[in-house]
C-alpha positions in Angstrom: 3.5 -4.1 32.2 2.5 -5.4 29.0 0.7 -8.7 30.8 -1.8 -6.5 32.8 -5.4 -6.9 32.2 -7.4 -3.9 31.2 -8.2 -1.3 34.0 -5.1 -2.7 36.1 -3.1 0.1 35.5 -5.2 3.2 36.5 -8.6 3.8 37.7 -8.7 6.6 34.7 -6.5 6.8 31.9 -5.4 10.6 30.3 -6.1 9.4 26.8 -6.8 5.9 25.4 -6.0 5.6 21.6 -7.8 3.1 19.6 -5.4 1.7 16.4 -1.8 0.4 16.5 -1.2 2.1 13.5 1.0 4.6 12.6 -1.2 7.7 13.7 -1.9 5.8 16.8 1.5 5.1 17.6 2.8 8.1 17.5 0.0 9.8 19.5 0.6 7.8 21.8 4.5 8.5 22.1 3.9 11.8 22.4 0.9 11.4 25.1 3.3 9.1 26.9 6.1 11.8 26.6 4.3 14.1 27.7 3.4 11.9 30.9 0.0 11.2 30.2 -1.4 7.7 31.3 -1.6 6.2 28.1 -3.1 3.3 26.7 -3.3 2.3 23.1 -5.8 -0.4 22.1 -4.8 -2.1 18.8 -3.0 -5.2 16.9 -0.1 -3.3 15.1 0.6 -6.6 13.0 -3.1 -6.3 11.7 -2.6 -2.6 10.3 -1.8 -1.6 6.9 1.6 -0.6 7.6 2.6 -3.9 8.5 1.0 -5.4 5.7 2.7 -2.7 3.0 5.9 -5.0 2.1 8.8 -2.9 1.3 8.2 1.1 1.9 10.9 3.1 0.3 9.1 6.9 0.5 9.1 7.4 4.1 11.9 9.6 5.3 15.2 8.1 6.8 15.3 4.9 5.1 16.9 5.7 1.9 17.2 2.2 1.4 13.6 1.7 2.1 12.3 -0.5 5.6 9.6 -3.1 5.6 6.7 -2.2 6.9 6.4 -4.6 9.7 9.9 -3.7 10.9 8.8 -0.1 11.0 5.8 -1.1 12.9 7.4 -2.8 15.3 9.9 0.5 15.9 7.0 2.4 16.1 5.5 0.6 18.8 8.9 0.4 20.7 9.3 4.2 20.8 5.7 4.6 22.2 6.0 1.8 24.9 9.8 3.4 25.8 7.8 6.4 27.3 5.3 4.5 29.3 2.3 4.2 26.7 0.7 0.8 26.9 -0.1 -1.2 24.0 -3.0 -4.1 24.4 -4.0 -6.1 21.4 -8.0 -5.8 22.5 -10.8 -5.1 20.9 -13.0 -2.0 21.3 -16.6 -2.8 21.1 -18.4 0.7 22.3 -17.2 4.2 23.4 -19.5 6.5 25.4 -19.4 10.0 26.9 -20.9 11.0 30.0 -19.8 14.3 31.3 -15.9 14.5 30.9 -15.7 11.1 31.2 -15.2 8.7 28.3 -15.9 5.0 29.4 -14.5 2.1 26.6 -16.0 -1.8 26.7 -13.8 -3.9 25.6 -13.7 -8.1 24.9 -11.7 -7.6 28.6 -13.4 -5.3 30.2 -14.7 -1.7 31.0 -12.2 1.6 30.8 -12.5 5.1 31.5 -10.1 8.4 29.9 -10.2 11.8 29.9 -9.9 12.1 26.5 -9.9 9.5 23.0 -7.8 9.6 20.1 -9.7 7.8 17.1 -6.8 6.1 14.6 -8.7 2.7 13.3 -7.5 3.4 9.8 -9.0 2.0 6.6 -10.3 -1.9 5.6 -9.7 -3.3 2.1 -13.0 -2.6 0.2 -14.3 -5.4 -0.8 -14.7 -6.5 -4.3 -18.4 -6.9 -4.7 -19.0 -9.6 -7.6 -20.3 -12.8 -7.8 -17.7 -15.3 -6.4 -15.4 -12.4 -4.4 -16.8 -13.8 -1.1 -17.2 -17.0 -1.7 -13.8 -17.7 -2.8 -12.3 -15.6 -0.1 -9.8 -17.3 1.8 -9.9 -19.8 -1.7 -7.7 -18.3 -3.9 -9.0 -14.7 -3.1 -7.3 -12.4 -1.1 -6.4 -8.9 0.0 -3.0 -9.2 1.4 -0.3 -10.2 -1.3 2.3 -10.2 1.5 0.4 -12.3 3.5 -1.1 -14.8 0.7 1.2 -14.1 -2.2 3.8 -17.1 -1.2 0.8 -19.4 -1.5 0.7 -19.1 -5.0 4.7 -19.5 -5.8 4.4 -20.4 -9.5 1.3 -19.8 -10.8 -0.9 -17.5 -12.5 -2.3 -14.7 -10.5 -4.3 -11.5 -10.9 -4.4 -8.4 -9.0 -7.5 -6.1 -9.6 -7.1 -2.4 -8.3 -5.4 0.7 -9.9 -3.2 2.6 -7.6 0.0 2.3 -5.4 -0.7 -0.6 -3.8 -2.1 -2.7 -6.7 0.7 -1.8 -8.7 3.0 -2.6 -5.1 1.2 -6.0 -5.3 1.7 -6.6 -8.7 5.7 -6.3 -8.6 5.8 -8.1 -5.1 3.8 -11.0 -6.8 6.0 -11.5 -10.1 8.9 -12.2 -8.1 7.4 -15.3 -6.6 4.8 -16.2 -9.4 5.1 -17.5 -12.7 2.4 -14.8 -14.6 0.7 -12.0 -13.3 -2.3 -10.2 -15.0 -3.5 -7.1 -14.1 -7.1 -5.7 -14.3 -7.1 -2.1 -14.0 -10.3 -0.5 -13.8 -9.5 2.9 -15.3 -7.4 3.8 -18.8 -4.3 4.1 -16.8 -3.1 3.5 -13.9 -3.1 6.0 -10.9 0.0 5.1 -9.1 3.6 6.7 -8.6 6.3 6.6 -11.6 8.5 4.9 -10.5 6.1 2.2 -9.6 5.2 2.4 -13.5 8.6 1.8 -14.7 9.8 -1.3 -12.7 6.1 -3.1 -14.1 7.3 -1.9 -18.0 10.4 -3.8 -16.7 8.6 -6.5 -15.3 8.2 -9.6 -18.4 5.5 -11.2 -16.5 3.4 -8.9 -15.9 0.3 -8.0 -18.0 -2.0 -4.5 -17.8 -5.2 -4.8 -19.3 -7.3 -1.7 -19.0 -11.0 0.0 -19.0 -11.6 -3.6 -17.3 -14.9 -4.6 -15.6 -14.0 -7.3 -13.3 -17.5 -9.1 -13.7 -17.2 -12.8 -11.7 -14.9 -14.9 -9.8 -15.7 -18.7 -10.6 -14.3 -22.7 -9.4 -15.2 -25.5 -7.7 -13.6 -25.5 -4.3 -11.4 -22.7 -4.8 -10.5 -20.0 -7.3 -10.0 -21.5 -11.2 -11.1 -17.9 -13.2 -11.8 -14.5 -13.5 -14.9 -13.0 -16.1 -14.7 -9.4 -17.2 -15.7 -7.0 -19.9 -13.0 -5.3 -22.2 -14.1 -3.3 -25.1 -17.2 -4.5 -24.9 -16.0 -7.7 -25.2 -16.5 -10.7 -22.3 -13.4 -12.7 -21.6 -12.3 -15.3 -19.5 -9.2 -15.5 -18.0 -7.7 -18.9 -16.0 -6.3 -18.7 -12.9 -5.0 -19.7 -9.5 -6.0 -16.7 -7.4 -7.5 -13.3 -7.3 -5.3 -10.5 -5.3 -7.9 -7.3 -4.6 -6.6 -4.7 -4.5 -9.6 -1.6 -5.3 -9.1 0.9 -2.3 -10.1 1.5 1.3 -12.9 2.3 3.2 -13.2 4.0 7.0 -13.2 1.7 10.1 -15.7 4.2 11.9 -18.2 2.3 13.2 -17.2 4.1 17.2 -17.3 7.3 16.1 -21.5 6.5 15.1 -21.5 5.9 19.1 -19.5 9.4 19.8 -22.1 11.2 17.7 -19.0 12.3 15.1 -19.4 14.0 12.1 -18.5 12.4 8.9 -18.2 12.7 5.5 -20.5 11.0 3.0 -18.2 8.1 2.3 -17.9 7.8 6.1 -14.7 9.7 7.7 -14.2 11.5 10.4 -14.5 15.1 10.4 -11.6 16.6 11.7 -10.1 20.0 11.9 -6.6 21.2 11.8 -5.7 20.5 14.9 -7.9 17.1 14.6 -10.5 17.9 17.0 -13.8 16.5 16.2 -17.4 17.7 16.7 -16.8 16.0 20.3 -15.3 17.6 22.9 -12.3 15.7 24.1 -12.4 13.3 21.0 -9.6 13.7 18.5 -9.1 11.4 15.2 -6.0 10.6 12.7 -4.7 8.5 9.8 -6.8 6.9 7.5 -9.9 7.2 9.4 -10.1 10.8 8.3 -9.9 10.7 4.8 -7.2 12.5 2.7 -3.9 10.9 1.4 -3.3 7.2 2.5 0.6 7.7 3.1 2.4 6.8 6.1 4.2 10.2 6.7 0.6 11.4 6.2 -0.4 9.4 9.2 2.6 10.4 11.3 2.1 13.6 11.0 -2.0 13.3 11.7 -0.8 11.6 14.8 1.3 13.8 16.2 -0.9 16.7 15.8 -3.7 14.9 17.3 -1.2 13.8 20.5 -0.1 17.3 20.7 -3.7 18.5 20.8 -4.6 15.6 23.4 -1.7 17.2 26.2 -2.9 20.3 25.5 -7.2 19.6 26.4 -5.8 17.6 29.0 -3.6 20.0 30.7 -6.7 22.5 30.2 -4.0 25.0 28.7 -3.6 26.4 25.0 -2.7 23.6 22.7 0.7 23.1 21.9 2.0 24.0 18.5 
């Protein structure tokens, strides 16, 4: 089922989902439970859960799961049930009437109703050099780009969970890693805090401005203020690591309301200012945690049977 093209399946699906994350995936395993055509549009290996490395905090894995590996579960649950998972990407969604019609890079799709899961992006690091130097030595993913750098000196710029996440992954595989936190302390979990105090290569500066990025061909230094005081620091790559920002750029299309930083608006129940549009995960804001997302997703699934069935939503 997984080799059809687009539209194959159904003249018009019950729900389409857009984001292979976790909210998306488990909307659409409960849609699909529920019998509802379902089609979920999204690359799960491009989300941020298979990207997080080792997660020990979400429950049942006391021995913690990487994140790919949970991912991948994830997406075998939802296609166990009948949803359909296609790696496409959404361009445009439109309402007219009840109907909600989604262009795609293969094609045109109709549903009854949308569930909007895109999650978060990286937010860029905006300094001279960041861009530039991107795919040179800087880099967002230190799962994906950390192995690159086996040996050498690295930095990771950011302040929370997954800076100091990237920071521990790193100085197992490199030979010194600096830290430039942008705030007096860092703003992650304890026990993140106590493996980096255990952690002999790795340096915290902090109340750092992060001011350039500079080399020839690729990454050789990072400028920033400290104290008032410039410095210069050498090395071999940059790993950014400064928070997220909304992937909701389709819900401008639906007319949603969002926030001033850009999420969706969403109520309990994750209905949006849209009739028959729903929205989870990171897309809305709130706490960027995986249980968070689950729990957003299943709502919004549960809120998608019930406007489809035209019956009082399930609780």
């Amino acid at each position: 089922m997984d080799d059809i093209k687009v539209g194959d399946f159904v003249d018009i699906y019950d729900v389409i989902i857009i984001g292979a994350g976790p909210a998306g995936l488990t909307a659409g395993m409960y849609c699909a439970r529920a019998n509802l055509t379902t089609l979920i549009f999204g690359d799960m290996y491009d989300s941020q859960l298979a990207k997080a490395g080792l997660i020990e905090n979400y429950p049942g894995f006391p021995e913690g799961i990487q994140g790919i590996e949970l991912a991948e579960r994830m997406s075998q649950q939802a296609k166990k049930y009948g949803a359909i998972i296609k790696p496409n990407f959404v361009k445009q969604i439109k309402k007219t009437d009840d109907v909600f019609t989604v262009t795609t890079d293969d094609g045109v799709v109709n549903a009854r109703s949308v569930i909007l899961c895109m999650g978060a992006r990286h937010r860029e690091l905006e300094i001279p050099g960041a861009r530039e130097f991107y795919g040179k030595g800087v880099s967002y993913c230190a799962i994906c780009d950390g192995a690159l750098f086996k040996g050498k000196n690295v930095v990771v710029v950011g302040y929370g969970n997954d800076a100091a996440k990237a920071a521990l992954y790193l100085s197992g595989i490199c030979n010194k890693v600096t830290m430039l936190c942008v705030y007096d302390s860092l703003r992650c979990e304890s026990v993140y805090l106590q493996r980096l105090e255990g952690a002999k290569n790795v340096n915290i500066l902090y109340d750092v401005s992060v001011k350039s990025i500079k080399g020839k061909t690729s990454v050789e230094e990072v400028q920033f203020s400290i104290n008032d005081s410039s410095k210069m620091l050498p090395t071999d790559a940059v790993f950014v690591e400064y928070g997220t920002m909304p992937n909701s750029v389709l819900a401008i299309y639906l007319g949603l309301e969002l926030t001033k930083n850009g999420f969706i608006v969403a109520n309990r129940r994750l209905e949006t200012n849209v009739t028959g549009v729903f929205a989870a995960g990171d897309v809305t804001g709130g706490r960027r945690q995986i249980a968070t997302a689950v729990g957003e997703g299943s709502s919004a699934g549960i809120s998608a049977i019930g406007y489809i069935k035209k019956s009082t939503p399930l609780t």
